[in-house]
C-alpha positions in Angstrom: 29.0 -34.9 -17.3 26.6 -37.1 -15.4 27.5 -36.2 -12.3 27.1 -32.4 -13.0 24.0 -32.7 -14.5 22.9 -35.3 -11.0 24.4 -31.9 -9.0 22.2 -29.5 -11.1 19.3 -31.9 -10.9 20.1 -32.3 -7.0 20.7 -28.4 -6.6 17.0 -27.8 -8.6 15.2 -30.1 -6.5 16.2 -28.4 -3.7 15.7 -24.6 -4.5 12.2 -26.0 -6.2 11.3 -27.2 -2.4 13.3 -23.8 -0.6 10.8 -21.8 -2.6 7.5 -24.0 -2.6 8.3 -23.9 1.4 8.3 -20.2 1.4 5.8 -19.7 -0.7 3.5 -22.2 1.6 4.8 -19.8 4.6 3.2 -16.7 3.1 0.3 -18.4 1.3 -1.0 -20.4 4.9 -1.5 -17.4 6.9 -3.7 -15.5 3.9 -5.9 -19.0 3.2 -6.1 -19.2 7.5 -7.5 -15.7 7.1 -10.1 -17.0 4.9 -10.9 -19.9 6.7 -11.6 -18.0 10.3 -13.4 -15.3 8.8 -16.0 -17.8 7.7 -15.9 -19.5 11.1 -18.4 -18.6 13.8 -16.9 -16.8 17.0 -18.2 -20.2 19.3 -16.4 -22.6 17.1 -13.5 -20.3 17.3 -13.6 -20.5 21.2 -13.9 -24.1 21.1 -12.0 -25.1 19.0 -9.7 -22.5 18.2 -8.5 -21.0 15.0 -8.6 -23.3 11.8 -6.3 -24.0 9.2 -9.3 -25.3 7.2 -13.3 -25.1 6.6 -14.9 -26.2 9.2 -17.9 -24.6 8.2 -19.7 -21.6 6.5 -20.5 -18.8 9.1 -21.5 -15.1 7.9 -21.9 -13.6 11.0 -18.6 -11.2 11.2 -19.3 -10.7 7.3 -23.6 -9.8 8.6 -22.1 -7.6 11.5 -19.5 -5.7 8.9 -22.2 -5.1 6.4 -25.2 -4.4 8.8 -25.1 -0.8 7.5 -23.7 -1.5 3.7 -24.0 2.4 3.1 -20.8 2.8 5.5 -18.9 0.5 3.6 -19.5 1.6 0.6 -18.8 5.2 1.0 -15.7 3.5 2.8 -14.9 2.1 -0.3 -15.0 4.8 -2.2 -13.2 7.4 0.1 -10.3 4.9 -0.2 -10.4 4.5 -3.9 -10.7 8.3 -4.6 -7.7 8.6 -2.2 -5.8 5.7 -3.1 -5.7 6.3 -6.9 -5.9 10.2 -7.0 -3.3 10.6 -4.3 -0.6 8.1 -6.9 -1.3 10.0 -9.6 -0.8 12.8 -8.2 2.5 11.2 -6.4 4.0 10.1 -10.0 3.3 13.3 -11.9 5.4 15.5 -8.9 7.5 12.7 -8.6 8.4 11.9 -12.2 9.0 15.7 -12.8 11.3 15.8 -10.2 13.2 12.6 -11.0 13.7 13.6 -13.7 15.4 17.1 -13.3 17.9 15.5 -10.4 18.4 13.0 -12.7 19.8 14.6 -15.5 23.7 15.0 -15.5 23.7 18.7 -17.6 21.5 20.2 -14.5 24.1 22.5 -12.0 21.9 22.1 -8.8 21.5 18.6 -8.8 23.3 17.4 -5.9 22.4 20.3 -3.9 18.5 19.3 -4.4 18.7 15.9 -3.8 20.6 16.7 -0.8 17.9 18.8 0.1 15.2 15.8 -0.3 17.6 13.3 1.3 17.9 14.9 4.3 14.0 15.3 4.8 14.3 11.5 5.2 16.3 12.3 8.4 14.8 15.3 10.3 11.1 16.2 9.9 9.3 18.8 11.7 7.1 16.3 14.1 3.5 15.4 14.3 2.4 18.6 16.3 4.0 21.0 14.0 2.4 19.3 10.8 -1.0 18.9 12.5 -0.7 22.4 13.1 0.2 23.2 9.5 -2.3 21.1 7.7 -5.4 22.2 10.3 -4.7 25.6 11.4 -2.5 27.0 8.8 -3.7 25.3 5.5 -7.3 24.6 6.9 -7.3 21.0 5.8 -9.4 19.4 8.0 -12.3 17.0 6.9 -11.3 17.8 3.0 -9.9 14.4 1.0 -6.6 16.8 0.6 -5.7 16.2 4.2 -5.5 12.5 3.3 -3.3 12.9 0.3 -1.3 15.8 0.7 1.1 13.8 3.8 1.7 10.6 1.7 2.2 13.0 -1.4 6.1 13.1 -0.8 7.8 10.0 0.0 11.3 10.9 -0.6 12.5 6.7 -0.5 10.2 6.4 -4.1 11.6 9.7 -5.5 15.4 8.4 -5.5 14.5 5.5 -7.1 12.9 7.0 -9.3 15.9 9.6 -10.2 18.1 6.4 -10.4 16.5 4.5 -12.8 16.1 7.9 -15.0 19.7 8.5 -14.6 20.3 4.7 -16.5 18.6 6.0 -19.4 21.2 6.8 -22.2 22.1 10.2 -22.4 22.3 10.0 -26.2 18.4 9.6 -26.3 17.9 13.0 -25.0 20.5 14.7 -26.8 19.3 12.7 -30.1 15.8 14.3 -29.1 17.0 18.0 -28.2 18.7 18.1 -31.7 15.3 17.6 -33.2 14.3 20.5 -31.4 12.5 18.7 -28.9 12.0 20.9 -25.4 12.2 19.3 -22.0 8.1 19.3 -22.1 8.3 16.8 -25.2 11.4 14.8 -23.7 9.6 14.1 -20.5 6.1 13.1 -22.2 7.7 11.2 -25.0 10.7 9.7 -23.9 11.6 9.6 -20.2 7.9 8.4 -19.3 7.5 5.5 -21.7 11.1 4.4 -20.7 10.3 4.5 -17.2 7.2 2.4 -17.5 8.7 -0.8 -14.8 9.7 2.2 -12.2 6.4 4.0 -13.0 4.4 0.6 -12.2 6.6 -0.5 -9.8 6.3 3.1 -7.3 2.8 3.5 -8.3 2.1 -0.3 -7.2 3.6 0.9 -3.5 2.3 4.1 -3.5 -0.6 3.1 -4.4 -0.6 0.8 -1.1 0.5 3.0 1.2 -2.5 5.2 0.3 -4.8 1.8 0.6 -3.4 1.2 3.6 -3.3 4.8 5.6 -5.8 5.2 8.6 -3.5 7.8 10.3 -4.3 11.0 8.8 -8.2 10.1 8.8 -7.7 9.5 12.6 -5.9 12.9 12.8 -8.2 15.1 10.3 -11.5 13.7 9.4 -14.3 14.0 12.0 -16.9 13.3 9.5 -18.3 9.7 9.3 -18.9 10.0 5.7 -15.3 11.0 5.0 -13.8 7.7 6.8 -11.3 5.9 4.3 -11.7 1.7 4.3 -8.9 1.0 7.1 -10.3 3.4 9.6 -13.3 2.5 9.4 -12.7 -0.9 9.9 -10.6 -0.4 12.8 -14.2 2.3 14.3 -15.9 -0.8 13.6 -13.5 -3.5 15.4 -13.3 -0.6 18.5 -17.4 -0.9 18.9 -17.0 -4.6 19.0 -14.7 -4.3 21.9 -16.7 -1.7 23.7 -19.8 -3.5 23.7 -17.3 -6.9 24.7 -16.3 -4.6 27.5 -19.5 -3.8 28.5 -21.0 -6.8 28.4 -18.3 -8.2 30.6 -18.9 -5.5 33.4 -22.2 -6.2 33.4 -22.0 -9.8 33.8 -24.3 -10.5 30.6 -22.7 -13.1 29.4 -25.4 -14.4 27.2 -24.8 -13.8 23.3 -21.1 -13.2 23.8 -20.2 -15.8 22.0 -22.6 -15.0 18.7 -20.8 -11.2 18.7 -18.2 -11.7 15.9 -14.7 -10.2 17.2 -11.8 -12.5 16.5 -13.8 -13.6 13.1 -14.7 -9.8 12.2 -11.0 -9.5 12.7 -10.1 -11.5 9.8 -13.4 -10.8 7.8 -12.2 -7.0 7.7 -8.5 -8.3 6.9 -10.3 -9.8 4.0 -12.3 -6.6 2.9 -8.9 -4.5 3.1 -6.7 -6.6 1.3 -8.9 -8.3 -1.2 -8.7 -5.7 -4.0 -5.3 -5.6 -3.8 -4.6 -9.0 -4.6 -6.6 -8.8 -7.6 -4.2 -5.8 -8.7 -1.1 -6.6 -8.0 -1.3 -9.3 -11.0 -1.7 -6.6 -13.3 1.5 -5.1 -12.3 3.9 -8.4 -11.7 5.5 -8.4 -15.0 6.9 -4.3 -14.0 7.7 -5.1 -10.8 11.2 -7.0 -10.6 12.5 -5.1 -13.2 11.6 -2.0 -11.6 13.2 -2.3 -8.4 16.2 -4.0 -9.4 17.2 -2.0 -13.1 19.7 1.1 -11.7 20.1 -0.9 -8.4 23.6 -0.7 -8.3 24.0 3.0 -9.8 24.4 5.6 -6.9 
């Protein structure tokens, strides 16, 4: 007995330190983030990048917020987009989970064929540019920033698995009350699905965050520019005028021009709200991507 419990107490210790490790390995880089964003670009060049304060700089944070209009609409470009284009994701995808998911449905296997094998072949980036700017006049409208992250077929399978773990008697309990599909779906299959639903919206919800290309591809309008790609039109001006400066030999204020520091400052400005949401949605998110994991 006192030797298992000195191999359990051995065997603790040691996963304790695996995962205090690993957690230091993702932790380090974000607080090194922190730290160089508030770090001014001639200490960085001296010095080089530090794990720690070395002192309290706003320069990148002065250059990113020189014209606090941009950002803001940034801001809220990305926020309309982000949070419109997951609702709009779970209601299509939910729906459609739940039809494939349901054993009394014929078609079912020859639909989710039909969705699987989009993950395989897809028309191409000229064909869809076409589509969405020629065809379906999309261009510099917030649709053409939603409408290509609308469908992400990975999401909708896991949706349609966890549905399929729901008991079967549920429904059928719910259809002999006279309940139609309309009140199943609202009543039942959405309130049970509440760890998927948090779980897909949480990553949907990122990819939208996180999505510069169809901006780059659609939006000519300033005022239209989501947060990333705007950051990254800000981070290309800092490297033009770098440029510049370096072919004209004007050396002089180099060094106060914030690029490796703006890097991380915009990092921060991307990121940030993020981390602040993803707390909200911890307690869903194990259970929703590992409940119906080993159901096919």
């Amino acid at each position: 007995m006192i030797t298992n419990k000195r191999h359990e107490r051995v065997v603790s210790i040691l996963l304790n330190a695996f995962f205090i490790l690993l957690s230091a390995v993702f932790i380090i880089p974000i607080l090194s983030v922190v730290f160089i964003s508030f770090t001014s670009e001639a200490s960085i060049s001296q010095n080089g990048y530090p794990f720690f304060f070395r002192e309290f700089n706003l320069n990148a944070f002065k250059y990113i917020f020189d014209n606090p209009k941009t950002i803001v609409d940034a801001y809220k470009v990305t926020i309309l987009i982000s949070f419109g284009g997951t609702f709009l994701y779970l209601l299509l995808a939910t729906m459609a989970a739940y039809v494939i998911s349901r054993p009394d449905f014929p078609y079912r296997k020859h639909i989710t064929f039909f969705f699987f094998f989009t993950m395989l072949f897809n028309g191409g980036l000229v064909p869809t540019y076409i589509l969405m700017s020629q065809t379906l006049h999309l261009k510099n409208t917030y649709a053409a920033m939603i409408i290509p992250l609308l469908v992400n077929v990975w999401y909708l399978i896991m949706l349609k698995t966890f549905m399929a773990d729901i008991p079967n008697e549920i429904i059928e309990s719910a259809r002999i009350d006279g309940a139609g599909h309309g009140t199943i779906y609202l009543r039942f299959i959405l309130p049970l699905s509440k760890p998927a639903l948090a779980t897909i919206g949480l990553l949907t919800l990122l990819d939208y965050w996180n999505s510069w290309q169809p901006a780059m591809l659609y939006i000519d309008e300033k005022e239209m520019y989501p947060l990333q790609y705007m950051l990254q039109v800000m981070l290309r001006n800092i490297m033009e005028i770098l440029k510049e400066m370096q072919n004209n030999i004007s050396l002089g204020g180099m060094e106060n021009l914030p690029s490796e520091s703006a890097r991380m400052a915009m990092c921060l400005l991307a990121v940030g709200p993020m981390l602040f949401i993803f707390p909200f949605f911890q307690k869903y998110f194990t259970r929703g991507l590992t409940v119906g994991a080993v159901k096919g």
